[in-house]
N, C-alpha and C positions, 0 to 999 in steps of 0.2 A: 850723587846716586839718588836713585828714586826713594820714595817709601816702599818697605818692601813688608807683607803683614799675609800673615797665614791665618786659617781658623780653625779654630780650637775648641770642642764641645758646643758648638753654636756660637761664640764667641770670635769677633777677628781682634788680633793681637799686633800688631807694631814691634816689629822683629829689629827691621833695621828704618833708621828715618836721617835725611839730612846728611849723608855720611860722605866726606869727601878725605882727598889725601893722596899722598903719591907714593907708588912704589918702585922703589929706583933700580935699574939694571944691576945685574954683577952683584945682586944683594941677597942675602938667605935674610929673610923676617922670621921672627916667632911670631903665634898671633897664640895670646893665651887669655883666659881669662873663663870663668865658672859655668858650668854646664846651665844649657840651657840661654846664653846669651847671645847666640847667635852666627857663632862661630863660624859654623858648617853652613849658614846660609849665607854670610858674606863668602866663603869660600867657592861657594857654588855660582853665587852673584858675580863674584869679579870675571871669569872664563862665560859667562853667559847660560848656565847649565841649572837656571834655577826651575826649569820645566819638567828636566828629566831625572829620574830615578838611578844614580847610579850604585854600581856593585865593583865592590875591589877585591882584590885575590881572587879571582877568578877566570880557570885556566883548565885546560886541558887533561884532564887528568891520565891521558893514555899518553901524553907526551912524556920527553923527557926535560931537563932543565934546559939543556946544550939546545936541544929544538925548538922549547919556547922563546928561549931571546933569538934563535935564529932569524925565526917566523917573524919577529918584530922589528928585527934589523930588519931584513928584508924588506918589509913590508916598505921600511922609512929609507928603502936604497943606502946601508951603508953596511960595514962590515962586520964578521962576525966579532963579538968580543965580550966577552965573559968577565961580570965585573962584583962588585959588593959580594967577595969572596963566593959567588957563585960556581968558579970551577972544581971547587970540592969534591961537590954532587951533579956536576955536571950532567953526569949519564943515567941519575936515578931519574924513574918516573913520578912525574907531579904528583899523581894519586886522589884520591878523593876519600870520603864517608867509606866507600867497600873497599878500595885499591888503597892497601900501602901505601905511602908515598912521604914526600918530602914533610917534615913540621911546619906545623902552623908560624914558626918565626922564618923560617927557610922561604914560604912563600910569601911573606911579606919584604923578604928582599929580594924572589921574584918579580913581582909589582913591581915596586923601584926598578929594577932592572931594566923591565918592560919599558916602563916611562920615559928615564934618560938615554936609551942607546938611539935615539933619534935626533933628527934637527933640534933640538929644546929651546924655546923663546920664554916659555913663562911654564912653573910649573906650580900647581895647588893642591896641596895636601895636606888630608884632615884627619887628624889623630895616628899615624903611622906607629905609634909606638903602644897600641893598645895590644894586650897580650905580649909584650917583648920585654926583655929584664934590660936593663939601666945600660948595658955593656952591647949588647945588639944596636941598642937605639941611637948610641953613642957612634958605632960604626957606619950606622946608614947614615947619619946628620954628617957624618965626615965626609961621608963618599959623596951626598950630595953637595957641601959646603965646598969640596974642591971643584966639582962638577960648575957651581953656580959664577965662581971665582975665571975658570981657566975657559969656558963658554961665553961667557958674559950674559949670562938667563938667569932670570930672576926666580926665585922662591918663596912661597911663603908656607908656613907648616902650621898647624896648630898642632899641641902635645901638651898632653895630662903630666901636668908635674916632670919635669923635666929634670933631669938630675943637676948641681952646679958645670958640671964638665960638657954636657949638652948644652945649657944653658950657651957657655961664655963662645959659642961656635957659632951663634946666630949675630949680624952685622944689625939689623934692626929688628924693635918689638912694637908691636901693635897689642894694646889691654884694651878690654871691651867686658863690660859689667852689666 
């Protein structure tokens, strides 16, 4: 991989340099290691997306849950299917800042939702478990872990302190200081 350097107060910085390595099919990686090391730009780096600005959880808020993954499937021509215990709340509306609507942990297993209910080849995710307690996180690292296993699509996640039970469900880790 290239050198990859941002700049910072008038300053350009050396983020990522030299960085090679392979990430194997059919595998969930952790990639962990202390804010600020670069985590979220190799994450951005690997899928090619170090140009654009993206935004997660970000959704519809006049929809309901059932219509958001529908629209998704759809979009990726396959069937409807309600997953990471999403059928709960199937038929509340997302909601936003004014509208009611789903918790702040509810759509973050929306996202996820979004994500896997399509073809999945390679999937990159950074910090999913920010704002969610130990037992949440634990559920979507499952849902994704069996997803990565019975697909054969790879994953790599980064997460803030991981609990030991998150932890032993990841097949490979990637530390970066």
């Amino acid at each position: 991989m290239k050198t990859i350097s941002c700049t910072s107060q008038g300053a350009e910085i050396c983020i990522l340099n030299n960085v090679s390595g392979i990430i194997k099919p059919s595998r969930l990686t952790l990639l962990l290691g202390p804010p600020g090391c670069g985590k979220t730009t190799l994450l951005m780096a690997l899928p090619g997306k170090l140009e654009q600005s993206l935004k997660y959880d970000l959704h519809v808020p006049e929809t309901t849950v059932r219509e958001t993954i529908d629209f998704s499937a759809r979009c990726q021509v396959l069937e409807e299917e309600l997953i990471l215990e999403l059928d709960i709340y199937a038929d509340i509306l997302v909601g936003d800042a004014l509208d009611r609507g789903i918790s702040g942990g509810q759509k973050k297993r929306l996202t996820t939702g979004e994500m896997i209910v399509g073809p999945i080849k390679a999937l990159f995710m950074d910090e999913i478990s920010t704002g969610l307690d130990s037992s949440t996180t634990f559920q979507i690292v499952t849902c994704l872990q069996q997803l990565v296993h019975i697909t054969e699509a790879t994953a790599v996640l980064s997460l803030l302190q991981p609990a030991p039970e998150t932890f032993e469900l990841f097949d490979d880790l990637i530390l970066m200081a």
